[in-house]
C-alpha positions in Angstrom: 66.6 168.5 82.3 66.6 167.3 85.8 65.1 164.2 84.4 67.3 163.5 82.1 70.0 163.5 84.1 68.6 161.4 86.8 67.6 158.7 83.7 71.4 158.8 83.2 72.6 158.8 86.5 70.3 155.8 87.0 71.6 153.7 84.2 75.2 154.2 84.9 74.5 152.9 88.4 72.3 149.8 87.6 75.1 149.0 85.0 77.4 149.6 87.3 75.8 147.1 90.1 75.2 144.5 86.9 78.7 144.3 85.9 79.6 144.5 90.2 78.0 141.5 90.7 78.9 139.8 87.6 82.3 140.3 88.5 81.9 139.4 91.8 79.7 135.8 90.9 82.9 135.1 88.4 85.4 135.5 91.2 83.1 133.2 93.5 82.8 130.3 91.1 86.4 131.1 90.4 87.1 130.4 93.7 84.3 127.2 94.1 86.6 125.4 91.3 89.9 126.1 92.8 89.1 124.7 96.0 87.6 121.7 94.7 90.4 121.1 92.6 92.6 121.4 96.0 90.2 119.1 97.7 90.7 116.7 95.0 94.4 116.7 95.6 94.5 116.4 98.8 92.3 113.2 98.9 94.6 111.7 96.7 97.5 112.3 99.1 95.2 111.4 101.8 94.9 108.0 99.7 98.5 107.5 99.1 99.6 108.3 102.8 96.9 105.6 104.1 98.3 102.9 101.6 101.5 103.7 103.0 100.3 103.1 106.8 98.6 99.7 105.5 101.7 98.5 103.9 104.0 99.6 106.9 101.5 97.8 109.1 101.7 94.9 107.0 105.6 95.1 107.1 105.6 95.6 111.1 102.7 92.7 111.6 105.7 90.5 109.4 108.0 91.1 111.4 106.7 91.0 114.9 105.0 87.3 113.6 108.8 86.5 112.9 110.4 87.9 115.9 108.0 86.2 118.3 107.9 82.7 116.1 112.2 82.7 116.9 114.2 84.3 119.7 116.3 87.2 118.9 119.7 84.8 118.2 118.3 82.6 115.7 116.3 85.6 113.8 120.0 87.8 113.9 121.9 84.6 112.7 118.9 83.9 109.8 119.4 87.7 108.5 122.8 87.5 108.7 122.7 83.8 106.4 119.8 85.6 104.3 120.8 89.2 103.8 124.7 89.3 104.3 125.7 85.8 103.0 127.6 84.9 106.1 128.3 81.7 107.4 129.9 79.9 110.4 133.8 79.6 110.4 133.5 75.4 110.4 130.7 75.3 107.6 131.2 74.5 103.9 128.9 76.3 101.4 128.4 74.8 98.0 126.8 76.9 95.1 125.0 75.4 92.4 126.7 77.0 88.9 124.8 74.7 86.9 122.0 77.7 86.4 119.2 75.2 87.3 
């Protein structure tokens, strides 16, 4: 009777350590794919904050080429032609309504 009991006792426990460790090996891969699918993500962000430092670079190297190509007087006057549409007090604009 002692024997049987043991035999029992002895299944349960193997069984017990099967399904243990299957439960545990499903949490771990569980675990493996979420942080992969955060590593994914975060290289993508990585890649769209980099393309934003290149084109900001691109944008500052622009402008640093044009500030040092004209000095600061003639570059404010050009943005305020450019950008705002003014013009000098003694100058006559013409616009083309033609649509050419």
């Amino acid at each position: 009777m002692a024997n049987a009991r043991s035999g029992k006792k002895r299944r349960v426990s193997v069984l017990t350590v099967t399904v243990g460790l299957f439960v545990l090996s499903v949490s771990m891969v569980l675990s493996l794919i979420s942080t992969q699918v955060e590593i994914v993500s975060k290289r993508q962000q990585l890649a769209n904050v980099q393309a934003q430092v290149e084109s900001q670079q691109a944008q500052n190297t622009e402008l640093q080429r044009t500030m040092e190509a004209e000095d600061e007087s003639q570059y404010i006057e050009r943005m305020a032609r450019e950008k705002l549409g003014y013009v000098s007090p003694d100058e006559q604009v013409y616009v083309d309504m033609s649509g050419k």
